[in-house]
C-alpha positions as CSV (number, residue, x, y, z in Angstrom):
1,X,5.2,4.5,15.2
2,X,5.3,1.5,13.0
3,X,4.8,2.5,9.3
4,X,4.5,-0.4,7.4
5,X,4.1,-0.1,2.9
6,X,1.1,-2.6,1.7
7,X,1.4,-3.5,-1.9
8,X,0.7,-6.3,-4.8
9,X,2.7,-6.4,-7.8
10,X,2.9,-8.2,-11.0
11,X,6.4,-10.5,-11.8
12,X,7.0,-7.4,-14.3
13,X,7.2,-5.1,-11.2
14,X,3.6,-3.6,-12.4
15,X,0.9,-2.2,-9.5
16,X,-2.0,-0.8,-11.6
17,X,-3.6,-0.2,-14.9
18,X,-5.5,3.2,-15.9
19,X,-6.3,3.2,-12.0
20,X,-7.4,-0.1,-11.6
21,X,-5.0,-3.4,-10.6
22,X,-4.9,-5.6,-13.7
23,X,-5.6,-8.8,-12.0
24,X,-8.1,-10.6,-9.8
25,X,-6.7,-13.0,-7.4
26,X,-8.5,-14.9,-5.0
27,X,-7.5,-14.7,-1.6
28,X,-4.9,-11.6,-2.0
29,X,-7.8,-8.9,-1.2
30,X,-8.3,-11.1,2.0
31,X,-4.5,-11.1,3.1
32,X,-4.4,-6.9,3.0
33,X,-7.8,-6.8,5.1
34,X,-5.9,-9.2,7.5
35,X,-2.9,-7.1,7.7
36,X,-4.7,-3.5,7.6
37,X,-7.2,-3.7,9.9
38,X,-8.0,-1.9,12.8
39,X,-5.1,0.3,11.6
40,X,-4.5,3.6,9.6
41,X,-4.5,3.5,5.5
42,X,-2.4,6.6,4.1
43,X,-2.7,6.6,0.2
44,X,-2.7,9.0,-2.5
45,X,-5.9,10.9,-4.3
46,X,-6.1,8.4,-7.2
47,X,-6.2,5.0,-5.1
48,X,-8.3,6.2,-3.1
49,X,-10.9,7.6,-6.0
50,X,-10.1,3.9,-7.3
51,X,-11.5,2.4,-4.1
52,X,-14.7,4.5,-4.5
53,X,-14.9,4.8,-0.4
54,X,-13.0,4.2,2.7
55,X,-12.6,0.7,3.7
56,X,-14.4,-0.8,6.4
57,X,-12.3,-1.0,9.8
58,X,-10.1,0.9,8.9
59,X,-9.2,5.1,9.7
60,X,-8.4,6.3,5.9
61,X,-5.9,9.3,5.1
62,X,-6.0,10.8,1.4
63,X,-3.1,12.7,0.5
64,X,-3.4,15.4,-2.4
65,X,-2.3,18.1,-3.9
66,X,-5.6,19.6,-4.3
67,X,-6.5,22.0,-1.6
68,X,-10.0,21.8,-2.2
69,X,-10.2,17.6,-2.1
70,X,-12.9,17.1,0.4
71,X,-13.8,13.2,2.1
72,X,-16.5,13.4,4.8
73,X,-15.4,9.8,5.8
74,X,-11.3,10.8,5.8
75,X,-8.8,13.2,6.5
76,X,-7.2,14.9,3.9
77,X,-3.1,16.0,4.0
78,X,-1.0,17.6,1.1
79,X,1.9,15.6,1.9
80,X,3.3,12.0,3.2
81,X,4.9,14.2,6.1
82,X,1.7,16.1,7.1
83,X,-0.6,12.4,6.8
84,X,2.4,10.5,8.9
85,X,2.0,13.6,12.1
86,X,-1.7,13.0,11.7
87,X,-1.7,9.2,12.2
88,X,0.3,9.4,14.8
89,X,-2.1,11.6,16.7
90,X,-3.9,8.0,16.2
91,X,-1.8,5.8,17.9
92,X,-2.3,3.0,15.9
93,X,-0.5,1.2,12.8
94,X,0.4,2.8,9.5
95,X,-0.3,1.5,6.2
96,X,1.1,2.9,3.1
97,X,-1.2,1.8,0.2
98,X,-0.8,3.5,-2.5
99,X,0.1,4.6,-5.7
100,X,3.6,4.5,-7.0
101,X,4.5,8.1,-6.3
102,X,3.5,7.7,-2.7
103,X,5.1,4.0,-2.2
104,X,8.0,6.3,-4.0
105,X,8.1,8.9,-1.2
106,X,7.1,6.0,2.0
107,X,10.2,3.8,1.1
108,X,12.8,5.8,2.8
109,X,10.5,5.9,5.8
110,X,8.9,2.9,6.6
111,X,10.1,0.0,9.0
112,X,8.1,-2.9,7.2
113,X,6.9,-3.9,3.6
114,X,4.2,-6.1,3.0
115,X,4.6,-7.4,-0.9
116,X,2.5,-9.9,-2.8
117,X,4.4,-10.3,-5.9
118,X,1.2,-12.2,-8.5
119,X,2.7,-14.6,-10.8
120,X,1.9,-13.0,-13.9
121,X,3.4,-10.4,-15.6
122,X,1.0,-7.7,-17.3
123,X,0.7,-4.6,-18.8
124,X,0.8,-1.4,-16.9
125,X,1.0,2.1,-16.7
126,X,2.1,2.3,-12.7
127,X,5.0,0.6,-11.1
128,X,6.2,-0.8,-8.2
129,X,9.2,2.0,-7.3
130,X,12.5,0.3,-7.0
131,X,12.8,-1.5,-4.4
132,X,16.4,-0.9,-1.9
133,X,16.2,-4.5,-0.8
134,X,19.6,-4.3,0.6
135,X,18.3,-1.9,3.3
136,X,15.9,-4.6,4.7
137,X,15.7,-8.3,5.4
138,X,13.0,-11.3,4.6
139,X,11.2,-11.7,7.7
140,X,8.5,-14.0,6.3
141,X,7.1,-15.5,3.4
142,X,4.2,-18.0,1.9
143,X,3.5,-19.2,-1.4
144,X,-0.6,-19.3,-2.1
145,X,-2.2,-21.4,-4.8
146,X,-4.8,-19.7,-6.0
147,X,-6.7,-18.4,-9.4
148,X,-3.2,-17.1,-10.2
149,X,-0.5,-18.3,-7.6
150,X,1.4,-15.2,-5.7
151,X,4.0,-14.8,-3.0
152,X,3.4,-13.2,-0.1
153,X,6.7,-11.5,1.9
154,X,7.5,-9.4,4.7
155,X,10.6,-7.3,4.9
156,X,12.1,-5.7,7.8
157,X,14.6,-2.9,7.9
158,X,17.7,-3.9,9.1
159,X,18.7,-2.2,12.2
């Protein structure tokens, strides 16, 4: 199963703001539809409260701690392990989107990272986690002019 992390950050290493991401870019909402879609989105309680709904084309798994979390649209786990033997039952791409503590607990799992770094540092209350960039190689990146300019990458784990 490929599990792949998802994620935008600020040049200051920032992903979100009081549960919202501090920026609008043109354009960078439109490159995580084109990677996520028709695949499986694993994310924690809060992005997903953030989102307001499941996304469109996508299956959505939630993971909290509380037992008594309920989505009619999603499946609900109480841990990254218990959503990851779920989506496999799915047989389709993984998608780690979210928050910090679960990009935290992914990062020693995952085989790909997809990171749009924005060109602007801001203020923040939820970080990228540190990422072990010797354990993986660039695989691809593009540089997009937009509103404010970011960097789109790929990284692989190295085999």
């Amino acid at each position: 199963m490929n599990i792949s992390i998802v994620a935008a950050r600020s040049l200051n290493g920032i992903i979100g703001n009081s549960l919202k991401i501090p920026w609008v870019v043109k354009g960078e909402q439109a490159l995580f539809k084109k990677i996520t879609m028709g695949g499986i989105l694993i994310m924690g309680r809060k992005t997903f409260d953030s989102l307001g709904k499941p996304l469109p084309g996508r299956e959505t798994i939630i993971i909290s701690r509380n037992e008594n979390y309920n989505c009619d649209q999603c499946k609900v786990c109480s841990s990254l392990q218990s959503a990851l033997v779920e989506a496999e039952k799915l047989k389709k791409s993984v998608f780690i989107a979210g928050g910090g503590q679960i990009y935290e607990l992914a990062l020693p799992v995952v085989n790909t990272v997809h990171i749009s770094t924005i060109e602007k540092e801001v203020s923040g209350d939820v970080p990228f986690p540190k990422f072990p960039t010797k354990e993986f190689i660039l695989a691809e990146e593009h540089r997009f002019t937009s509103n404010i300019n970011y960097i789109y990458q790929r990284f692989e784990r190295r085999k």
